[in-house]
N, C-alpha and C positions, 0 to 999 in steps of 0.2 A: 201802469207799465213800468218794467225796471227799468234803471238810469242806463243800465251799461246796453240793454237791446235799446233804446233810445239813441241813445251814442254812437252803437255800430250801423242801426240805421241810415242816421243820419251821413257819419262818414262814408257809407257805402255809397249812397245816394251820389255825394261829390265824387269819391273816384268814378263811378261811372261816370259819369259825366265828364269830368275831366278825361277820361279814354276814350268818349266817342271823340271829344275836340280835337285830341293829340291828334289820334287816328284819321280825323279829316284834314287836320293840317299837314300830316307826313305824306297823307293819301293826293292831296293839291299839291304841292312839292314836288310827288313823285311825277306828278302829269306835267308837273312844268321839266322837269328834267326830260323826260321821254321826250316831248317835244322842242325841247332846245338840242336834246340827240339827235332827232331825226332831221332838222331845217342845219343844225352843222353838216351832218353826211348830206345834205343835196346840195349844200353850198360848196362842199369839196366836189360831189361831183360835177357839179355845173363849172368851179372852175378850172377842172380836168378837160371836160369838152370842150370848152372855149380856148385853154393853151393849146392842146389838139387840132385845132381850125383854125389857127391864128398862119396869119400867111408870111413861109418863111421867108419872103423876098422884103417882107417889111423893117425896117431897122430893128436895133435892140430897142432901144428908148421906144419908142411907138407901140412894141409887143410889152413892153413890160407895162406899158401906162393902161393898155387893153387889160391885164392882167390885174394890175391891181385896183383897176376899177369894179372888177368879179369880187376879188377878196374884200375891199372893201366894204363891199354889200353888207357883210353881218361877220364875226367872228367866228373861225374855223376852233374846232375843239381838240385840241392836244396836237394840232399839227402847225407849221409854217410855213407857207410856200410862197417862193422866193426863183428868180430868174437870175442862173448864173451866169456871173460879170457884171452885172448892172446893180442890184444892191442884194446882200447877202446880208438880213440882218438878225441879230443872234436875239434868242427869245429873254426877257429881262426875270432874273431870279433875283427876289426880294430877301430880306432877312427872315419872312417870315416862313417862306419857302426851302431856303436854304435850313431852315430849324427840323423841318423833318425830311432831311438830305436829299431834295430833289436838286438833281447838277444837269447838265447839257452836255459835259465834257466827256460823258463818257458813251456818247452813244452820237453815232455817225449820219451825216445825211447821207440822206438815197437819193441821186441825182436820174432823171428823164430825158435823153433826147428827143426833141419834136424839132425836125429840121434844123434848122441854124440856131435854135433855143433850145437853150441845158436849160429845159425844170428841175429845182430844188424844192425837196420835200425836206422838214428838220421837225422835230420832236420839240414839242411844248408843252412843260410839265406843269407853268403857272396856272393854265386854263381851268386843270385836275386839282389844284392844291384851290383854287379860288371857289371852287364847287364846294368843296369838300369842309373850307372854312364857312361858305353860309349854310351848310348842313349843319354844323357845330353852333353856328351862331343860333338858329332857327331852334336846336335841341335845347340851348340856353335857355333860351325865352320859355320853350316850351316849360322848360322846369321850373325856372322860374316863376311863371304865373299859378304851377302847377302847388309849387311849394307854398305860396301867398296866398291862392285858394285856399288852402289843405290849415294853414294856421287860421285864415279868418273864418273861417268853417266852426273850425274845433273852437276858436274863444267864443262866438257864438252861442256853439253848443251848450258849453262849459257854463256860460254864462246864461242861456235860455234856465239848463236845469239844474244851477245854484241858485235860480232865483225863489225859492221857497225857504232857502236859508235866512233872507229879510223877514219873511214874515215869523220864522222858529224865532229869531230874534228878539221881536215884538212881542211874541208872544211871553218870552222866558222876563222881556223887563216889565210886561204888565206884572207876572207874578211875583216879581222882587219889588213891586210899588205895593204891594199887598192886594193886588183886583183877585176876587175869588177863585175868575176862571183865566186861564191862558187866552180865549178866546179864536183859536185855529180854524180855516177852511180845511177842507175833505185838498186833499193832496191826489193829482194822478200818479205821481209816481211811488212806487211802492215803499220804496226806503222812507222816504221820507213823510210816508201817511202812519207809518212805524213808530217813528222819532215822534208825531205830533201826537200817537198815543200814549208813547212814552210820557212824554210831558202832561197830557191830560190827567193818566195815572200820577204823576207826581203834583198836581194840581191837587186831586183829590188828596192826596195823604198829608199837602201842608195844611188845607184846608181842616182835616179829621185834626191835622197838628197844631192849628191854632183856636181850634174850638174846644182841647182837651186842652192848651194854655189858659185860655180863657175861665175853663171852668176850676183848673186848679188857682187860676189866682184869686179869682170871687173865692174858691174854698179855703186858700190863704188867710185873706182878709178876716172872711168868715172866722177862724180857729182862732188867729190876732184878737177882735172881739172879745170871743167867750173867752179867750184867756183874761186877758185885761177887765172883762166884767168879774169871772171868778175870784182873779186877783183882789180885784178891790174889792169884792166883798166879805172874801175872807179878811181882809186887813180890817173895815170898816167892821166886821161881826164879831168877832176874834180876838183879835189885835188890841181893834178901837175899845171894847169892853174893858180887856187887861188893862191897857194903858189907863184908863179911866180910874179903875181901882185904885191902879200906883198912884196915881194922882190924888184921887181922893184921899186916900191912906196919910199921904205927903202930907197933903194940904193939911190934915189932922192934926198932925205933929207937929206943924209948922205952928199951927191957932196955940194949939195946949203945949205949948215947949216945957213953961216953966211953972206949968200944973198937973204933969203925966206922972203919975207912979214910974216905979221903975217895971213893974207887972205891964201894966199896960203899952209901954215899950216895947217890951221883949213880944209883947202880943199884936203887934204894929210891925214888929220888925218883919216875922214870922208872917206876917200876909203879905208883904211887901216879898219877900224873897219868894215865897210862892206864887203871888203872880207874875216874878219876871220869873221864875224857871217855866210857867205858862206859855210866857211870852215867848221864850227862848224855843219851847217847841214849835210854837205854830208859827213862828219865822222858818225852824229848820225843814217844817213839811210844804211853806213855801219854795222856800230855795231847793228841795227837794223836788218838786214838782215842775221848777222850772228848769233846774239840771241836776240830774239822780247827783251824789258827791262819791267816788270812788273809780270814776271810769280813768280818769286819767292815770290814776296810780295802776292800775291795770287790774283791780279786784273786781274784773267785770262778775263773776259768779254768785259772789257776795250780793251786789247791786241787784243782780237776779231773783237770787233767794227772798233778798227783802220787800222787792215789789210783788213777788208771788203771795208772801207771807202778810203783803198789806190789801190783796184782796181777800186772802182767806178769813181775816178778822172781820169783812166787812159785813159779812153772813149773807152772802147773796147766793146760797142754797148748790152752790156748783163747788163740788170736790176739787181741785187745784194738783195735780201731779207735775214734779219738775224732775227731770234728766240732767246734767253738767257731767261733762268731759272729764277726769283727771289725770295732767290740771288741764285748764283752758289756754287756748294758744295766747302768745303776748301781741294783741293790737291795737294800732295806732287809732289816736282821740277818735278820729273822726267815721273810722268803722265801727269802731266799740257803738259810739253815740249813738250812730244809724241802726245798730241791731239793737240797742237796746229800745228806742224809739217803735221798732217794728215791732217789738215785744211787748211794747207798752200799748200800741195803738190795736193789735193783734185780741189779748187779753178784755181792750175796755168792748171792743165790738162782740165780743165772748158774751160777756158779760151783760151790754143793752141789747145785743139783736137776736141771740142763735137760740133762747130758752133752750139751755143745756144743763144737764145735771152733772157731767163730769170734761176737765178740759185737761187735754197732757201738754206739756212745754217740753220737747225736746230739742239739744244742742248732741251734733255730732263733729268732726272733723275730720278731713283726709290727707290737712297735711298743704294744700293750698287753698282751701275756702270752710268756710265753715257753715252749716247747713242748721239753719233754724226751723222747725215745724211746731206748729201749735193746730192742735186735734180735738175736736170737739164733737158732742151726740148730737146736735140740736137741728134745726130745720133750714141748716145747709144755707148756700149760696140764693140769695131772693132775687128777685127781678127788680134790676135799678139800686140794690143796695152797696153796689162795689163803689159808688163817690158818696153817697149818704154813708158808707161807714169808712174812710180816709180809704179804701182801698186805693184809691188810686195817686194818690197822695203820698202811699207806702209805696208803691211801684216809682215813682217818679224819683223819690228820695233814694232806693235802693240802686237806680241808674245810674244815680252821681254817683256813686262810689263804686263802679264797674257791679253791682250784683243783680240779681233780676229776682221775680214774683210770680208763684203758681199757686193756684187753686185747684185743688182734686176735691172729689167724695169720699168723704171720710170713712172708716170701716164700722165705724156703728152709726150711719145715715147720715153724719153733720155735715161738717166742711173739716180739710184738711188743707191751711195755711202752708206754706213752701218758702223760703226764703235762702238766697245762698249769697250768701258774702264772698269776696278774695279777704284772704289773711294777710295785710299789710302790716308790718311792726312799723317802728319808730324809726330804723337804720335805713328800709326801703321805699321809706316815705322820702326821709331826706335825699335819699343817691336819688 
């Protein structure tokens, strides 16, 4: 059901009801009025016949005590009747009376004679203003319980169909403790069976979102590893070999100081300086490999050319074609790193998965992003190979730095790589 027909329902429900009440209160009211109309007019009449009867050889005092033993029977309404010379007494106007200008003063008694007795009839406006105020007072009330119904109804209401708001609650702090599901009942009201699919759908996508966390940090880890295994083994295969040499060499020199030709010196020296210029490279293809050297200075193109030019030496049977911009836009460390990185991860997946024979690198620009594609022949996008080859690894890295990652069908069968950076310099990194 919707909240707001639930609402007008409900409200409806109360003003009826509250209308038939009013209705029977105004309606009893009225019947007591009518009837205190009719017993005033017979009480006037009755003591019209009685003044009329009363016998005029009687004194005044005696006629008037017969008289006002009639009137005293019950209250006459809007009139006073009074026997003149004996008491004339004036109707009593209160302050509250006199506030909506009921006076005596301006309106005359009608005198009767009945024999030796002047009847006085005199105008009583209190009787009308006394009615009139418990009508007012009676409408008070009525509004009032009316108005106090009408709010305790509606907070009620308010509060019957906010109570599903507790459970959205509950449910949104199970998903901020990490519980898989929200856990929601079926909701009657419609909004808010909306809202609790809302949340379900966002259940699911933290859920898709912490099991693609999950799997990039195991893939983290994982790349950490073979880095650090590569590392040391290139140091220990490499490295450890040269070093050896130098050492060996050394220690030579050091045993024969003062028995070496000067020939065999010069022939000592000469292996010693070639294996540290050895050494010097296979340090600089480490440091190479753990951060390309020229991105900062901003010769990313250079940096390009030479990783293109270090697969092509490797002979792994696939033609290599590179595109660059002239020149290339000037950007800051940290987008450089990241396209070159996609460049790099792009290439090695070229390389172990796609059996391609020819792979194009293109770099374009428009002036605020710059648009990397790498194009290959080979056997395309596989099933399950987008985290086994860092695809997803490159999409995640490409987010940090506002870019994003597609994949299309390349035009000669393979896969076509998409990658689009924003072009941040140096100057708009800082502001």
């Amino acid at each position: 059901m919707d909240l707001r027909k639930q609402l007008l329902h409900t409200l409806g429900a109360l003003l009826t009801v509250l209308m038939v009440v009013a209705t029977a209160i105004h309606l009893h009211s009225l019947r007591q009025d009518v009837a205190t109309e009719i017993d005033a007019s017979a009480r006037l009449a009755r003591a019209l016949f009685v003044a009329a009867r009363i016998n005029p050889a009687l004194p005044v005092e005696e006629a008037a005590a017969q008289l006002r033993a009639i009137t005293n029977d019950g209250a006459l309404r809007h009139l006073t009747i009074s026997l003149g010379g004996v008491d004339t007494p004036q109707p009593h106007i209160g302050p509250f009376a006199r506030l909506f200008g009921a006076d005596t003063t301006g309106y005359a008694s009608e005198s009767l004679r009945i024999g030796n007795l002047e009847l006085r009839i005199t105008p009583n406006p209190a009787s009308e203003i006394d009615e009139r105020f418990g009508d007012i007072v009676r409408l008070l009330i009525t509004l009032l319980l009316f108005s106090g119904a009408t709010l305790l109804v509606a907070w009620w209401s308010a509060h019957r169909a906010l109570s599903p708001v507790r459970e959205l609650e509950a449910g949104l702090e199970r998903l901020a403790r990490g519980e898989p599901a929200a856990g929601l009942p079926a909701f009657r009201l419609r909004e808010f069976d909306r809202i609790a699919g809302a949340i379900e759908t966002l259940a699911a996508a933290l859920r898709e979102s912490r099991a693609a966390q999950r799997t990039l940090s195991r893939r983290l880890i994982s790349v950490q590893e073979d880095e650090r295994r590569t590392l040391a083994r290139e140091l220990h295969d490499e490295m450890g070999q040269t070093l050896t040499a130098i050492n060996a060499t050394a220690a030579h020199l050091e045993r024969r100081a003062g028995m070496v030709a000067a020939t065999e010196i010069i022939e000592c020296a000469g292996e010693l300086r070639r294996d540290i210029r050895t050494c010097g490279r296979q340090l600089r293809g480490i440091l190479k490999s753990l951060r390309p050297h020229g991105l900062d200075a901003g010769s990313l193109g250079g940096t390009l050319r030479e990783l293109v030019n270090g697969w092509r030496a490797r002979a792994t049977g696939i033609a290599f074609h590179l595109e660059l911009p002239t020149p290339l836009p000037q950007l800051d460390d940290e987008v450089a790193l990241t396209l070159y990185r996609v460049v790099q991860e792009g290439l090695t997946n070229v390389v172990r998965h796609s059996g391609a024979r020819c792979c194009d690198l293109r770099l374009t620009t428009n002036g605020s992003t710059i648009r990397v594609e790498i194009e290959d022949d080979g056997c395309g996008l596989l099933s399950g190979s987008a985290a086994g080859g860092g695809l997803g690894g490159m999409a995640e890295r490409l987010g940090m730095v506002g870019g994003r990652l597609e994949f299309t069908p390349g035009t000669n069968g393979g896969l076509r790589l998409t990658a689009t950076l924003p072009i941040r310099n140096e100057e708009e990194t800082e502001g």
